[in-house]
LUMZATI-138025 format. One record per residue: x, y, z of N, C-alpha, C in turn; residue number from 1. Coordinates in steps of 0.02 Angstrom, whole numbers, plus 50000, padded with zeros to 5 digits. Example, Ala and Ser with C-alpha at 12.3 -4.5 7.8 and 13.67 -1.06 7.14 Angstrom:
<kevos>
<n.xx->50660 | n.yy->49716 | n.zz->50390 | ca.xx->50615 | ca.yy->49775 | ca.zz->50390 | c.xx->50660 | c.yy->49835 | c.zz->50390 | num->1>
<n.xx->50642 | n.yy->49888 | n.zz->50354 | ca.xx->50684 | ca.yy->49947 | ca.zz->50357 | c.xx->50645 | c.yy->50002 | c.zz->50394 | num->2>
</kevos>
This chain:
<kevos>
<n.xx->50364 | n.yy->49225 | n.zz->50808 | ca.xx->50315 | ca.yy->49261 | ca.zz->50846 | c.xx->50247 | c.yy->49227 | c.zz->50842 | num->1>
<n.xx->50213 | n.yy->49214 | n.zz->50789 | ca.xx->50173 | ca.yy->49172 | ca.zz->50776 | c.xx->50181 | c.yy->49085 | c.zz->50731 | num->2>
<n.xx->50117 | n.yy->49064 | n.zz->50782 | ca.xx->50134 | ca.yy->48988 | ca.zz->50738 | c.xx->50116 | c.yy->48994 | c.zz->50685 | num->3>
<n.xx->50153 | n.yy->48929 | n.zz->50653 | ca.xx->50145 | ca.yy->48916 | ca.zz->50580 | c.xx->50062 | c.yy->48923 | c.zz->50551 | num->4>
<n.xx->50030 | n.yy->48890 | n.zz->50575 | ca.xx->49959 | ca.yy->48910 | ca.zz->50577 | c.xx->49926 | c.yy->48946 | c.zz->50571 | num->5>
<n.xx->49952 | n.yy->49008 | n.zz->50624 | ca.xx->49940 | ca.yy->49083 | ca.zz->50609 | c.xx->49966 | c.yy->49111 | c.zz->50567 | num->6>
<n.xx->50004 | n.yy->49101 | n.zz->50547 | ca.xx->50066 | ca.yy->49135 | ca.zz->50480 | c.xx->50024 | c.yy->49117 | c.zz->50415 | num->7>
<n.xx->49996 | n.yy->49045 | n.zz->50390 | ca.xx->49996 | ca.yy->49026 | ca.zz->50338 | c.xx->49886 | c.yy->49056 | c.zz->50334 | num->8>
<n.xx->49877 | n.yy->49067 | n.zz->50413 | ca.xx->49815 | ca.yy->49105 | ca.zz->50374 | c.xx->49806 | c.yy->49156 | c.zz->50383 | num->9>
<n.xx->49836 | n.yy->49188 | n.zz->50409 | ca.xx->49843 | ca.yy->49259 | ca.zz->50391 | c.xx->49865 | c.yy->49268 | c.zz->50318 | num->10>
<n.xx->49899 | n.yy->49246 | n.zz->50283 | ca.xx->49895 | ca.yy->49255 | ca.zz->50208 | c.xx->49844 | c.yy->49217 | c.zz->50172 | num->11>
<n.xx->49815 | n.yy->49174 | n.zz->50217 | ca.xx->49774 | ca.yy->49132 | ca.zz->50187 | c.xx->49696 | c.yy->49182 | c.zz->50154 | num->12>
<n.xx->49696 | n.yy->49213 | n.zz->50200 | ca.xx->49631 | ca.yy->49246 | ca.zz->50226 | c.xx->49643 | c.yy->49328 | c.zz->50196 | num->13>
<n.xx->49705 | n.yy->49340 | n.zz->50189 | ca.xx->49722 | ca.yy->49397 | ca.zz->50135 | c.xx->49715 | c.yy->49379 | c.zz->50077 | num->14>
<n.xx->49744 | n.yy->49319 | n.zz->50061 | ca.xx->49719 | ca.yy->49312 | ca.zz->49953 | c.xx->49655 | c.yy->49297 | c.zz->49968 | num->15>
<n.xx->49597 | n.yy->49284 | n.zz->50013 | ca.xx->49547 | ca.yy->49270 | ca.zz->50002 | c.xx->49541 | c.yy->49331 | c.zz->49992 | num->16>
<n.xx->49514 | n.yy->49368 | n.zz->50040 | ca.xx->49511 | ca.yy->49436 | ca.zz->50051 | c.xx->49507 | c.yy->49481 | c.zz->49968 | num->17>
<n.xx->49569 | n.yy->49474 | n.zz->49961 | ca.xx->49612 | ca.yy->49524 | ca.zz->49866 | c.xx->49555 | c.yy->49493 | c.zz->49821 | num->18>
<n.xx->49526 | n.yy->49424 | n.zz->49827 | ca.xx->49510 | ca.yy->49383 | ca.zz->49775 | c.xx->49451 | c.yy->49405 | c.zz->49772 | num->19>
<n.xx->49417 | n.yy->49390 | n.zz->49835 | ca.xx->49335 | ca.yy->49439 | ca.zz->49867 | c.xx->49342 | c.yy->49510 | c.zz->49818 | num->20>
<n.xx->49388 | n.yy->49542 | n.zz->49823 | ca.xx->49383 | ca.yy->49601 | ca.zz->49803 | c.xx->49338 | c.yy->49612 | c.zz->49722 | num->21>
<n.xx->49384 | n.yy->49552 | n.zz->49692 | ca.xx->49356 | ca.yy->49534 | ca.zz->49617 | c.xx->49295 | c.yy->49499 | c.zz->49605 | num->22>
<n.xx->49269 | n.yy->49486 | n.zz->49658 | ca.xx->49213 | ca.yy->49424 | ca.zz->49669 | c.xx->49215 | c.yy->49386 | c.zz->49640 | num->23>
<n.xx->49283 | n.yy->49343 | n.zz->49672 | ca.xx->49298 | ca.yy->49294 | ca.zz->49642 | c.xx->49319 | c.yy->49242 | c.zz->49720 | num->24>
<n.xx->49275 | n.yy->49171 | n.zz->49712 | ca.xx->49286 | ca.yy->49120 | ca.zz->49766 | c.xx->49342 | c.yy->49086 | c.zz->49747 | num->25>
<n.xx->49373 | n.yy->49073 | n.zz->49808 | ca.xx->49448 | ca.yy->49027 | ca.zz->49795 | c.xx->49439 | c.yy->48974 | c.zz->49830 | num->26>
<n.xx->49447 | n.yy->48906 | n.zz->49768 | ca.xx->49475 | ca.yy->48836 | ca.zz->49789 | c.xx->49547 | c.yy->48842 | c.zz->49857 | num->27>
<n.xx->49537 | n.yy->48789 | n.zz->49892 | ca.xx->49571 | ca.yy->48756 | ca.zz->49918 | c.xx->49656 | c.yy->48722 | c.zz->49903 | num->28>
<n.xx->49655 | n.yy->48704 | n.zz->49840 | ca.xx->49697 | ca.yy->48710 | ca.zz->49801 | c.xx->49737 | c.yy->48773 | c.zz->49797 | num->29>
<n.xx->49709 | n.yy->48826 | n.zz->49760 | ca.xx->49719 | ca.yy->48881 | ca.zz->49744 | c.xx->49742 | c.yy->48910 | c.zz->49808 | num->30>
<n.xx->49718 | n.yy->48909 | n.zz->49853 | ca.xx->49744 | ca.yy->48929 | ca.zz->49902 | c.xx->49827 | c.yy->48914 | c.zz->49927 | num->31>
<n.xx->49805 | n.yy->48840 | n.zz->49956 | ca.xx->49890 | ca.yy->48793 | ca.zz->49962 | c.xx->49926 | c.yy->48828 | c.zz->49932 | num->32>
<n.xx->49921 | n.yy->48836 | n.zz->49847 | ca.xx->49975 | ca.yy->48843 | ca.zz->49822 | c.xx->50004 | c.yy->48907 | c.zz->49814 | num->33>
<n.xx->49955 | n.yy->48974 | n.zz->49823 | ca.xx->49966 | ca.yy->49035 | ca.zz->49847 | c.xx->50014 | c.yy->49048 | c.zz->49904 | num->34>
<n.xx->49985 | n.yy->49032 | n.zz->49955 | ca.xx->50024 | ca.yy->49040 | ca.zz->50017 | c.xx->50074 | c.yy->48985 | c.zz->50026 | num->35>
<n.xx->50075 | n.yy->48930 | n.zz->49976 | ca.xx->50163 | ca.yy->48899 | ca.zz->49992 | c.xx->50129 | c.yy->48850 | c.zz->50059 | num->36>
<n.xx->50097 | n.yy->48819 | n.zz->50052 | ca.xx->50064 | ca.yy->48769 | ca.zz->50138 | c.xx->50035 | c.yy->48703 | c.zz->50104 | num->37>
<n.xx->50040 | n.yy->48662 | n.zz->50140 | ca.xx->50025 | ca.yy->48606 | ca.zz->50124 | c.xx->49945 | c.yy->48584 | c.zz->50102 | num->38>
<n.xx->49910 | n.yy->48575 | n.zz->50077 | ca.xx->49813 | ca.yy->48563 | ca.zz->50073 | c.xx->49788 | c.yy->48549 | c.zz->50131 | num->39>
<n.xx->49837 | n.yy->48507 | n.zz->50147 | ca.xx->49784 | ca.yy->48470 | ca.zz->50217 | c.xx->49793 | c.yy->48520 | c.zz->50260 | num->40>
<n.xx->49849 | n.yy->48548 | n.zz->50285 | ca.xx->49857 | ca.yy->48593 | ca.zz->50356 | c.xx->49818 | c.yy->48663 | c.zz->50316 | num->41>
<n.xx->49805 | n.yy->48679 | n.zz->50269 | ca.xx->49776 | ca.yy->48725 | ca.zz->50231 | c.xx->49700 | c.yy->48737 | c.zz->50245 | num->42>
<n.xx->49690 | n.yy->48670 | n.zz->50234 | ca.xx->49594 | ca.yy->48652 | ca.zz->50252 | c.xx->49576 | c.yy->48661 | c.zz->50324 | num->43>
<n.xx->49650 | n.yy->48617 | n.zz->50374 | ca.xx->49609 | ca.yy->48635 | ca.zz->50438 | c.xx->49595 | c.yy->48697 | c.zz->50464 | num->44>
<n.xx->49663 | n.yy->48764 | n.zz->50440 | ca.xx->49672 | ca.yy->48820 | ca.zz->50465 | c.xx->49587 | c.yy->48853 | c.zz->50428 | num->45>
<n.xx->49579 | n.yy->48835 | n.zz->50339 | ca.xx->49506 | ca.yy->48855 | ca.zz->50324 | c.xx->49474 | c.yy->48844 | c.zz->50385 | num->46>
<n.xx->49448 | n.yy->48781 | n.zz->50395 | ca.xx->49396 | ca.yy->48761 | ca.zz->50435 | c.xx->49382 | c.yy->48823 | c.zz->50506 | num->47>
<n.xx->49449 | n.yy->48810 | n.zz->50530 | ca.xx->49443 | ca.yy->48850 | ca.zz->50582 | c.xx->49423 | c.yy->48943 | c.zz->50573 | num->48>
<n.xx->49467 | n.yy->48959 | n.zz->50528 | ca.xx->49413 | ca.yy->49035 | ca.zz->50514 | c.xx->49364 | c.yy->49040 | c.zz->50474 | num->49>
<n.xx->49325 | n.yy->48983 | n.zz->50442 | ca.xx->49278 | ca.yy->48989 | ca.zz->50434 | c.xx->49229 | c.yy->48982 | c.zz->50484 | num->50>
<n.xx->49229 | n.yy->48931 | n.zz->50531 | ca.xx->49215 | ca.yy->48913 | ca.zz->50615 | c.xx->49212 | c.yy->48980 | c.zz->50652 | num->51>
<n.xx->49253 | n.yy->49026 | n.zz->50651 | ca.xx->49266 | ca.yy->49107 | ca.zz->50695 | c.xx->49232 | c.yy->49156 | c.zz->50642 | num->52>
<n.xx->49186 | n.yy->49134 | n.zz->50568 | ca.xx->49150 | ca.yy->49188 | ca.zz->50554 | c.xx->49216 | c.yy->49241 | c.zz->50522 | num->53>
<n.xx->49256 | n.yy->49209 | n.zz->50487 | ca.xx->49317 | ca.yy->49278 | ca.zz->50468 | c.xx->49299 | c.yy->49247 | c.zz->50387 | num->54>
<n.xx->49292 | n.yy->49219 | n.zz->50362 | ca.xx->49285 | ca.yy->49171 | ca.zz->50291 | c.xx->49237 | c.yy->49138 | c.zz->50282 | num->55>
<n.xx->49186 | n.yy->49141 | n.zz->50214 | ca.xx->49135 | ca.yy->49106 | ca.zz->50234 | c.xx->49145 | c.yy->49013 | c.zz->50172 | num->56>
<n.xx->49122 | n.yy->48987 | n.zz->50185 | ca.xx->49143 | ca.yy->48917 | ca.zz->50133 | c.xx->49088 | c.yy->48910 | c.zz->50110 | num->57>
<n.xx->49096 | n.yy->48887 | n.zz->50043 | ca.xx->49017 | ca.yy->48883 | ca.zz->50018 | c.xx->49043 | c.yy->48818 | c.zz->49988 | num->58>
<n.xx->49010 | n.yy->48762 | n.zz->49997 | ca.xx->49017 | ca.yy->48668 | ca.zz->49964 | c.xx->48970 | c.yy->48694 | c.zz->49884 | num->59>
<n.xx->49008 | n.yy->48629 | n.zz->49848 | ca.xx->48961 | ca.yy->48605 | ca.zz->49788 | c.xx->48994 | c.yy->48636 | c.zz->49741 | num->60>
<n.xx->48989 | n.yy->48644 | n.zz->49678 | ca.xx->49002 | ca.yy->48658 | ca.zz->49618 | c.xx->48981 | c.yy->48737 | c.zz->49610 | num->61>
<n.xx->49051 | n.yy->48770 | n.zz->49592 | ca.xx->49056 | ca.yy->48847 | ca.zz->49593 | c.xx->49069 | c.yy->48874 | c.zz->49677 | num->62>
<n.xx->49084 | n.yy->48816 | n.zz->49695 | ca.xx->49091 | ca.yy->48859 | ca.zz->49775 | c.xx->49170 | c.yy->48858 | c.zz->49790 | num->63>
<n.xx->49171 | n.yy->48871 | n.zz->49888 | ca.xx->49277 | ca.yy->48887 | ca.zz->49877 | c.xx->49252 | c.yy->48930 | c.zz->49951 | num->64>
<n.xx->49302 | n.yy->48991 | n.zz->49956 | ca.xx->49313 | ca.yy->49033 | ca.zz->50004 | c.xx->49303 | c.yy->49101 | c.zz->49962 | num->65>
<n.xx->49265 | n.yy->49137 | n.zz->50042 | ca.xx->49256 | ca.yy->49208 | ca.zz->49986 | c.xx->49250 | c.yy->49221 | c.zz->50079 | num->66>
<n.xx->49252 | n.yy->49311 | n.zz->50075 | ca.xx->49224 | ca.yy->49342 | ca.zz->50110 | c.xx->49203 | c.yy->49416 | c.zz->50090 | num->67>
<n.xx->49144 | n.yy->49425 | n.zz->50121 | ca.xx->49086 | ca.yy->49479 | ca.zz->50087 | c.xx->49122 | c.yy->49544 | c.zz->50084 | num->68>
<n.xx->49104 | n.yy->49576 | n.zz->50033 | ca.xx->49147 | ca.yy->49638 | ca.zz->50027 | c.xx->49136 | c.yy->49669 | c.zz->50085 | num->69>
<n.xx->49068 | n.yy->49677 | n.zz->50109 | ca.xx->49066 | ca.yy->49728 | ca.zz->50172 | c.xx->49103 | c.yy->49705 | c.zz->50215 | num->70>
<n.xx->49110 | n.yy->49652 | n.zz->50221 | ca.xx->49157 | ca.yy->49629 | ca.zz->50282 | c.xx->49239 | c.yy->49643 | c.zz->50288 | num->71>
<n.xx->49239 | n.yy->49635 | n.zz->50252 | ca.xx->49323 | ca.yy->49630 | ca.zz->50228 | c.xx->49365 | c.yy->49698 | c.zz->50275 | num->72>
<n.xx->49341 | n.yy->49764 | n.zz->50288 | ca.xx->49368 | ca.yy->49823 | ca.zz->50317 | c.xx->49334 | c.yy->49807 | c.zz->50387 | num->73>
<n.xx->49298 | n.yy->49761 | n.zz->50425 | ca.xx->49315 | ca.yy->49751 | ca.zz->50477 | c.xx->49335 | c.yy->49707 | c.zz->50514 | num->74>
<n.xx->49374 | n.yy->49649 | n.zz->50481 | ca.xx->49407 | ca.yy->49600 | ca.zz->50493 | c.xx->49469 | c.yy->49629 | c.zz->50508 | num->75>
<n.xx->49494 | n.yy->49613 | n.zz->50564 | ca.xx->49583 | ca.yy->49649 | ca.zz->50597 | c.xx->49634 | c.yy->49568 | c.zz->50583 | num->76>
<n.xx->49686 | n.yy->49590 | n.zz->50603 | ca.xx->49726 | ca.yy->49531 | ca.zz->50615 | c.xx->49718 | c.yy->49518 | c.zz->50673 | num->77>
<n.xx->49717 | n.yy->49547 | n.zz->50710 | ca.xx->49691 | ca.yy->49528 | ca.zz->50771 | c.xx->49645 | c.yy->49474 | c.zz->50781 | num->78>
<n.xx->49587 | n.yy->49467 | n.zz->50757 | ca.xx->49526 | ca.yy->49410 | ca.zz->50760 | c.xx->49564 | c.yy->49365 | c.zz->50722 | num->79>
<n.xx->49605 | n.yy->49370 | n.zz->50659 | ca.xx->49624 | ca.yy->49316 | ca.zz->50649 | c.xx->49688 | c.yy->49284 | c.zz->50707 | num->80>
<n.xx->49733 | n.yy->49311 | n.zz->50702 | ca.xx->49776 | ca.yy->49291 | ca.zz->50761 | c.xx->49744 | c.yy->49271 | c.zz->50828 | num->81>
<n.xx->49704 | n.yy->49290 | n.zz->50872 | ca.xx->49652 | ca.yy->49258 | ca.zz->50905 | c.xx->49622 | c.yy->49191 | c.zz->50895 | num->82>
<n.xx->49589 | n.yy->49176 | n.zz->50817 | ca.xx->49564 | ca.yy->49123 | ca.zz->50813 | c.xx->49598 | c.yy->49072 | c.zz->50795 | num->83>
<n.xx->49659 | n.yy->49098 | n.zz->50779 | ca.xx->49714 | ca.yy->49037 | ca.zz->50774 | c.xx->49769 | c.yy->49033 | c.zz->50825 | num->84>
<n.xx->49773 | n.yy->49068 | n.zz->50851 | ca.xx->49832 | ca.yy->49043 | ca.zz->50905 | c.xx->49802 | c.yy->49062 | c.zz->50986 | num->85>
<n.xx->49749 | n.yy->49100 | n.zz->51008 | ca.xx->49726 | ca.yy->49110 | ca.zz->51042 | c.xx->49763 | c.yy->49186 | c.zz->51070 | num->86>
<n.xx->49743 | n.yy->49206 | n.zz->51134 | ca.xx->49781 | ca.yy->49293 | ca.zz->51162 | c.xx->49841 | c.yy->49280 | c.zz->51190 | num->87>
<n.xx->49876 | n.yy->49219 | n.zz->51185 | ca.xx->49946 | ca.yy->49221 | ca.zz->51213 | c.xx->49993 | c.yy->49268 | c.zz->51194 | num->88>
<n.xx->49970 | n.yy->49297 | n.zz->51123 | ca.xx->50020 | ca.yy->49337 | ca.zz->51110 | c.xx->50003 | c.yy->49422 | c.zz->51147 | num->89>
<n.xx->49946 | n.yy->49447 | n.zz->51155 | ca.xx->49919 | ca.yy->49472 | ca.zz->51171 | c.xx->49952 | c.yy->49486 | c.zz->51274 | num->90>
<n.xx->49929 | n.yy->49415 | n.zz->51296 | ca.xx->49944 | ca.yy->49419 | ca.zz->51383 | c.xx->49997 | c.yy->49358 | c.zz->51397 | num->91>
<n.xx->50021 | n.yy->49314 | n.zz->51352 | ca.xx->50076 | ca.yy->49268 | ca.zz->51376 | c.xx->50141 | c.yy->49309 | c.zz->51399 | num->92>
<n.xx->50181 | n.yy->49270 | n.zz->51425 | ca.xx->50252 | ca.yy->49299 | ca.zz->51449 | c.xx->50293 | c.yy->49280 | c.zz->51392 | num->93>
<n.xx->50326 | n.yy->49346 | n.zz->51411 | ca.xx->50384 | ca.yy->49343 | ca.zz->51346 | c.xx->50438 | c.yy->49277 | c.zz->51342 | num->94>
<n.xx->50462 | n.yy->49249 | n.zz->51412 | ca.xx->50492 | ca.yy->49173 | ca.zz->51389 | c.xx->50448 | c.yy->49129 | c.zz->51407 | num->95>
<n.xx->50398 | n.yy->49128 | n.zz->51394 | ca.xx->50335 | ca.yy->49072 | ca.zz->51389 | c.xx->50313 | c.yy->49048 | c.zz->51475 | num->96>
<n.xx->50358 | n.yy->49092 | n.zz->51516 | ca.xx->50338 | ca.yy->49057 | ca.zz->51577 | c.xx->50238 | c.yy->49079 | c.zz->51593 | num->97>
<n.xx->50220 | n.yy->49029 | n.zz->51645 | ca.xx->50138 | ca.yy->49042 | ca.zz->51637 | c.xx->50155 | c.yy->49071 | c.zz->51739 | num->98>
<n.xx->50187 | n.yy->49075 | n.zz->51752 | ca.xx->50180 | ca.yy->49112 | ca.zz->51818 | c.xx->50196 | c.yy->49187 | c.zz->51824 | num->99>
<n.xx->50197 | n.yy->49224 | n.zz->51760 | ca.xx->50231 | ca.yy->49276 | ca.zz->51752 | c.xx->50177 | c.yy->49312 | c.zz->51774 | num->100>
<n.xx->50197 | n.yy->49370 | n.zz->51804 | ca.xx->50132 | ca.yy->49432 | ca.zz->51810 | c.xx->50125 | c.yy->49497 | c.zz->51827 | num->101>
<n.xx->50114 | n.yy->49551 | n.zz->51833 | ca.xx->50132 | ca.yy->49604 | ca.zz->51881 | c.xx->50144 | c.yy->49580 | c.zz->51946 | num->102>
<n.xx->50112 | n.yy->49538 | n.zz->51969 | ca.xx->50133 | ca.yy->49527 | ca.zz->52048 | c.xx->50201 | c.yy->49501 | c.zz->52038 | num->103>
<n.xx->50221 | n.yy->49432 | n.zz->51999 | ca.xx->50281 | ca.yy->49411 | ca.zz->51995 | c.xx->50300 | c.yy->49407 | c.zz->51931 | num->104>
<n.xx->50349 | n.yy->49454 | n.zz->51908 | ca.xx->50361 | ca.yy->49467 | ca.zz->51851 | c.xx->50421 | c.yy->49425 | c.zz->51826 | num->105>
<n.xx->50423 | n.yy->49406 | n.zz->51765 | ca.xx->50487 | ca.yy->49375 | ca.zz->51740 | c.xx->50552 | c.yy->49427 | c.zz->51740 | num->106>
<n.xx->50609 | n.yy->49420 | n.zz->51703 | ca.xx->50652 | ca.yy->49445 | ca.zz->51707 | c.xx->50644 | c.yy->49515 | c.zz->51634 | num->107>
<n.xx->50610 | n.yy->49490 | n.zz->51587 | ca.xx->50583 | ca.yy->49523 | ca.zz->51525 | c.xx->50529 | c.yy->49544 | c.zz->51554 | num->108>
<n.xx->50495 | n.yy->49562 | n.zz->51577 | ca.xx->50420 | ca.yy->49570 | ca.zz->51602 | c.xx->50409 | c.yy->49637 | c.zz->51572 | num->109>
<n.xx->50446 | n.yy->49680 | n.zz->51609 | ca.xx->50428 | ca.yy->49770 | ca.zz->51587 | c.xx->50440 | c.yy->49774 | c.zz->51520 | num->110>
<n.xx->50495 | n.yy->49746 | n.zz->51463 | ca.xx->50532 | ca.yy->49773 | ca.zz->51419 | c.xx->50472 | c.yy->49725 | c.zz->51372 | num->111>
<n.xx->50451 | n.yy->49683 | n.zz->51380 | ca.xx->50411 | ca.yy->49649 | ca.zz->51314 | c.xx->50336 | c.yy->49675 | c.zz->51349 | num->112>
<n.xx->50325 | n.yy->49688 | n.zz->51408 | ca.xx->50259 | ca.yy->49728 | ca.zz->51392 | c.xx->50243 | c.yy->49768 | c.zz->51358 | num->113>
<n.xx->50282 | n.yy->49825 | n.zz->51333 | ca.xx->50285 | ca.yy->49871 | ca.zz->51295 | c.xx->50279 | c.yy->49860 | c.zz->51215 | num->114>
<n.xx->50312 | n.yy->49807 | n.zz->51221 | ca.xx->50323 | ca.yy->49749 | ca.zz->51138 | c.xx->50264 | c.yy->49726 | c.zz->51132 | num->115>
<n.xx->50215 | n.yy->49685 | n.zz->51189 | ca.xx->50144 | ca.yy->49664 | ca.zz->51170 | c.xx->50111 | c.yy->49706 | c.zz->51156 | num->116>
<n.xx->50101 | n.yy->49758 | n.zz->51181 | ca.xx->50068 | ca.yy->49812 | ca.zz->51187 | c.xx->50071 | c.yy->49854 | c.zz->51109 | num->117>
<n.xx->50108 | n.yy->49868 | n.zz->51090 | ca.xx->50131 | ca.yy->49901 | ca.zz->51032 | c.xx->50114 | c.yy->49849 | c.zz->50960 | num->118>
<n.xx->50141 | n.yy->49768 | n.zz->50978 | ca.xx->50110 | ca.yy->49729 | ca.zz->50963 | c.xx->50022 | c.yy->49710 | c.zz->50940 | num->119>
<n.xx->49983 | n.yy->49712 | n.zz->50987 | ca.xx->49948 | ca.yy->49737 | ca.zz->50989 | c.xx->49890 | c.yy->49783 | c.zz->50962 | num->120>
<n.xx->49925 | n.yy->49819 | n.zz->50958 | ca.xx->49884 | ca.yy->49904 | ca.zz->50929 | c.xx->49867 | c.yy->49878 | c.zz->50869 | num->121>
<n.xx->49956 | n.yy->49872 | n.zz->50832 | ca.xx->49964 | ca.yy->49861 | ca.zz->50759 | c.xx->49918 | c.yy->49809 | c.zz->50739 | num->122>
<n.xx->49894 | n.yy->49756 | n.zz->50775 | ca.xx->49865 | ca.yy->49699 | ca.zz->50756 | c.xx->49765 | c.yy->49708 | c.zz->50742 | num->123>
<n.xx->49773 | n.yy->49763 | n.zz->50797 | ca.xx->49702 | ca.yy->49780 | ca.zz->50798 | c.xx->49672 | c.yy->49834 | c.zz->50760 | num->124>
<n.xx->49743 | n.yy->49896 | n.zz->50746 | ca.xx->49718 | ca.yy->49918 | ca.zz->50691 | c.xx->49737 | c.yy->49909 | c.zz->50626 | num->125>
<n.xx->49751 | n.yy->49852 | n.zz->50610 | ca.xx->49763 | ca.yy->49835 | ca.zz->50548 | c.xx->49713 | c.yy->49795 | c.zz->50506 | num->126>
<n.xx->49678 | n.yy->49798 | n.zz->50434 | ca.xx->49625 | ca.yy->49760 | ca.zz->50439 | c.xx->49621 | c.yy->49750 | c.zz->50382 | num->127>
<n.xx->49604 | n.yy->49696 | n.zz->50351 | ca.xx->49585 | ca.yy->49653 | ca.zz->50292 | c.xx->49598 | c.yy->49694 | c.zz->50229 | num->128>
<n.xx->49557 | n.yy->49733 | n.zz->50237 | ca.xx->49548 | ca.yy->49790 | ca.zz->50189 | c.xx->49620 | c.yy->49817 | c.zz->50130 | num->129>
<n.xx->49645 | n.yy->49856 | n.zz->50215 | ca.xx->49719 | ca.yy->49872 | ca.zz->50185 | c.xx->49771 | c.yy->49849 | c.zz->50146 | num->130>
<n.xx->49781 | n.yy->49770 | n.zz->50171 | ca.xx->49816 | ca.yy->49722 | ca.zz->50148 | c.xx->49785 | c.yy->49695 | c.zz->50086 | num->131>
<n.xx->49720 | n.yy->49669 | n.zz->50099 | ca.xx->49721 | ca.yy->49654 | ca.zz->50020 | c.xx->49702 | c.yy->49687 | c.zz->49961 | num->132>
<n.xx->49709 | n.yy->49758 | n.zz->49975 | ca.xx->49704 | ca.yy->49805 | ca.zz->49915 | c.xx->49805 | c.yy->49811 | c.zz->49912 | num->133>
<n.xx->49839 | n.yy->49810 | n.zz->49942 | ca.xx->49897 | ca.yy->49811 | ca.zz->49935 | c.xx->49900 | c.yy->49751 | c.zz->49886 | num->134>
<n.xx->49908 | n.yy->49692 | n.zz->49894 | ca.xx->49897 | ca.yy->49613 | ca.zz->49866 | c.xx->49882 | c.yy->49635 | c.zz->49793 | num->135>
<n.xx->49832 | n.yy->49671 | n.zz->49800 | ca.xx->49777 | ca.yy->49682 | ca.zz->49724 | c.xx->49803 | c.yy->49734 | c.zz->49653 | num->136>
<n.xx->49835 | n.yy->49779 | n.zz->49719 | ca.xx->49898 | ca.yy->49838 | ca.zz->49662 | c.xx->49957 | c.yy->49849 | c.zz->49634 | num->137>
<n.xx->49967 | n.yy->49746 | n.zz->49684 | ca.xx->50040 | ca.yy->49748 | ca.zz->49672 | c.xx->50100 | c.yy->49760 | c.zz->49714 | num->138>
<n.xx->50080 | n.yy->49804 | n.zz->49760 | ca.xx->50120 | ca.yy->49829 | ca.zz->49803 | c.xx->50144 | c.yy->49805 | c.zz->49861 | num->139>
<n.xx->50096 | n.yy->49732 | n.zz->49864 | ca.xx->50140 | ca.yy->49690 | ca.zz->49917 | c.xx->50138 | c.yy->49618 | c.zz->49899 | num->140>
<n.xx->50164 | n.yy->49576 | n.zz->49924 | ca.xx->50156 | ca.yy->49515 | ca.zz->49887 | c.xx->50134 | c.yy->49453 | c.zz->49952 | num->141>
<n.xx->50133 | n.yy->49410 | n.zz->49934 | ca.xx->50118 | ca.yy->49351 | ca.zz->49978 | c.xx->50153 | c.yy->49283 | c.zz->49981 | num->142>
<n.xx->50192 | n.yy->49289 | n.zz->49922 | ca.xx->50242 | ca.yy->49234 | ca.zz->49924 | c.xx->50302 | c.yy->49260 | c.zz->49886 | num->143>
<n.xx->50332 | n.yy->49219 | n.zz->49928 | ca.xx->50447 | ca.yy->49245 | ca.zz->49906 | c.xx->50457 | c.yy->49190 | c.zz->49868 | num->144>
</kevos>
């Protein structure tokens, strides 16, 4: 459903998130090896939500990834999924065709609208917050 990209920061941006909670900044390193992702594809996905304002990076000695406690309960998955894969998931067609539409609908058209849609919701009301106090109590995890 989502790319790898989106997958690996959306947890990326949740252990930040749990870690924020403790006010505590996380290496790059620390990260990779949390979410199971390689450093390098790790840094670019950083770069980029730090770039969309979801994570902030601080350079130099004692610095890493953090994001501000106030922030953290209004960050959705949504903005993250947005800034990494863009609204395809949101308005793309369910077999990737790009001519799909109410006017000319694919063959899935009605039955995965309902799926984006529902899709969707969950994405927008779901938010930083939730997840990484789950992360923080134990009650959910981030790597198998």
């Amino acid at each position: 459903m989502f790319s790898k990209t989106c997958e690996y920061g959306i947890r990326a941006t949740i252990f930040i998130a749990s870690e924020s909670f403790q006010n505590n900044r996380v290496g790059l390193k620390d990260i990779a090896k949390k979410i199971d992702s390689p450093e390098a594809f790790t840094a670019k996905i950083l770069q980029i939500l730090a770039r969309n304002n979801i994570i902030n990076s601080i350079k130099g000695v004692g610095g890493g990834f953090e994001i501000p406690k106030k922030n953290i309960n209004q960050i959705t998955l949504s903005q993250i999924v947005t800034a990494l894969d863009g609204d395809t998931v949101f308005t793309g067609c369910g077999l990737g065709l790009h001519n799909c539409s109410e006017e000319h609908p694919c063959p899935v058209h009605e039955k995965f609208k309902s799926i984006r849609n529902e899709l969707a919701f969950m994405l927008e009301s779901t938010n930083l917050e939730e997840l990484a106090l789950g992360i923080k109590s134990g009650d959910t995890f981030l790597r198998y």
